[in-house]
C-alpha positions as CSV (number, residue, x, y, z in Angstrom):
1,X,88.7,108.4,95.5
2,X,86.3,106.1,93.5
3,X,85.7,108.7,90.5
4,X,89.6,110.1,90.7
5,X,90.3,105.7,90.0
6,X,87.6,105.9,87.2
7,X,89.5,108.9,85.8
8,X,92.7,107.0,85.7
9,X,91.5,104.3,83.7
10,X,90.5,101.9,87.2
11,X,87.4,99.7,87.2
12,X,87.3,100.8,91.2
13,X,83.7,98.9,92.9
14,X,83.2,100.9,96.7
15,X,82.1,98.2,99.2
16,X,83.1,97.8,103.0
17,X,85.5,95.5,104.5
18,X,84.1,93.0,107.2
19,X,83.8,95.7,110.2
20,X,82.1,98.1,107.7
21,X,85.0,100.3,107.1
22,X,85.7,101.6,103.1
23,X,87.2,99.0,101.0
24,X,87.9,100.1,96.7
25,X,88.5,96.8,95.1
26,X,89.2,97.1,91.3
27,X,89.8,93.8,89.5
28,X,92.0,93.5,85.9
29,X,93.7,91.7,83.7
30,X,97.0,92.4,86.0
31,X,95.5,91.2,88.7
32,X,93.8,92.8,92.1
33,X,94.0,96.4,93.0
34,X,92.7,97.2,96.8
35,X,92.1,100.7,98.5
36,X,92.1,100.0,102.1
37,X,90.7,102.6,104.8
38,X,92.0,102.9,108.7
39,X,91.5,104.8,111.2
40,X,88.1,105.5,110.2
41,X,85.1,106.2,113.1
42,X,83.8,103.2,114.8
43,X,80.4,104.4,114.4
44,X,79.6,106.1,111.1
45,X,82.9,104.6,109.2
46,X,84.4,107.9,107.9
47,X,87.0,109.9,108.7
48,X,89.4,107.3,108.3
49,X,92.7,108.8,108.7
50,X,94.9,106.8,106.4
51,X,94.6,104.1,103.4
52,X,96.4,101.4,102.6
53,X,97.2,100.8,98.3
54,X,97.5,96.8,98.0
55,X,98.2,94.5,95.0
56,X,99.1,90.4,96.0
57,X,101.1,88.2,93.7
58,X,100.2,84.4,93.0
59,X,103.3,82.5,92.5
60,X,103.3,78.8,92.0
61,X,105.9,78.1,94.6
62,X,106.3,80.2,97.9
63,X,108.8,82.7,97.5
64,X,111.8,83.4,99.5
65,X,111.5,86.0,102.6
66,X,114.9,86.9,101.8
67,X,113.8,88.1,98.2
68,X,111.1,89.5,99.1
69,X,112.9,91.9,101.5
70,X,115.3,92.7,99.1
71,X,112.1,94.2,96.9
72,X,111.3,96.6,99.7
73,X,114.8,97.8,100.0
74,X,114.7,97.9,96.4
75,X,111.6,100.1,96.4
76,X,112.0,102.2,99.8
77,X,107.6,103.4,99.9
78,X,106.6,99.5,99.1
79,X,106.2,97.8,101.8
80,X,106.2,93.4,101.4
81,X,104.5,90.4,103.2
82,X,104.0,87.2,102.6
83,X,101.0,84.8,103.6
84,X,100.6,81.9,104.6
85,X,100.7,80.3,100.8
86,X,104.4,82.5,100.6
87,X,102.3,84.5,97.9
88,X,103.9,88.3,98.3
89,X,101.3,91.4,98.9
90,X,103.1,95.3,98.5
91,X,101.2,98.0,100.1
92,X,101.9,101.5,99.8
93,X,100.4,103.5,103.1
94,X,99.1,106.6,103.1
95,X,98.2,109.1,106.0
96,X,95.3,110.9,104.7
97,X,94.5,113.5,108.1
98,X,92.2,115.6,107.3
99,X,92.4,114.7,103.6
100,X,94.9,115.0,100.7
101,X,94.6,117.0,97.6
102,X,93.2,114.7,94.4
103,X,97.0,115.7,92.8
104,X,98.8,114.0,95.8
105,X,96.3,111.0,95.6
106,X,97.0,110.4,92.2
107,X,101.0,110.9,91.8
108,X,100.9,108.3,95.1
109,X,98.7,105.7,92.7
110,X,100.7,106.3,89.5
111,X,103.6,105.7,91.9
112,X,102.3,102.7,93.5
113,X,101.3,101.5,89.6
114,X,104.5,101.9,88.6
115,X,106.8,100.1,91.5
116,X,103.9,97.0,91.6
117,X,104.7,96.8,87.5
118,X,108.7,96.6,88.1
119,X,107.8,94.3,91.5
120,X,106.0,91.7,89.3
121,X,109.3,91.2,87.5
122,X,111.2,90.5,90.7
123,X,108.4,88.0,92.3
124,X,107.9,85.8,89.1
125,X,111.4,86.4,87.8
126,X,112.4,82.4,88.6
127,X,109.0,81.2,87.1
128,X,109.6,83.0,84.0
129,X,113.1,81.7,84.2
130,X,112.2,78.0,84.7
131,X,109.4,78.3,81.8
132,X,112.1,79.5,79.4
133,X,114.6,76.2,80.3
């Protein structure tokens, strides 16, 4: 997954999240892109059976829930939460199995690429609108 996020023009770094599963960060101008892993084998932390494709927003003000839902009605394969801050994060979940073809994989992250690029219009839609009064 790390080379087929090099081919497509990612800066993907391969570290482990804090129980020592898989974790792709790759950091950019746009922001942070994360490959999450789940599922994976307690012991050797592989196999993982399904990934999680992850971008958050920082807003200056939290954003409403009701918006936010409306985004992942909008866009049926993203799905929204907010934290604590009311900053949104869109995942896009993947069940991998036994593994997907590279061809799926990427269509899934161009996909994902392109709903996170028409989200970021919807979550800072009323900051841009506030900066232009």
């Amino acid at each position: 997954m790390v080379i087929t996020l090099l081919n497509m023009g990612f800066n993907p770094e391969l570290t482990t999240d804090p129980v020592g599963d898989p974790l792709i960060i790759s950091r950019s101008n746009g922001g942070v892109f994360s490959v999450f892993f789940f599922g994976c084998n307690e012991t050797t932390h592989d196999a993982c059976q399904s990934i999680r494709l992850q971008v958050g927003y920082d807003r200056a003000k939290p954003w409403n829930p009701v918006e936010a839902m409306q985004l992942s009605a909008e866009y049926p394969f993203l799905a929204v939460r907010l934290d604590q801050e009311g900053d949104p994060f869109v995942h896009w979940d993947l069940y991998l199995g036994e593994g997907i073809p590279e061809t799926v994989f990427v269509r899934n992250v161009r996909a994902f690429e392109k709903s996170v690029t028409l989200a970021a219009e919807l979550v800072y839609a009323e900051e841009k609108a506030d900066a232009a009064e």
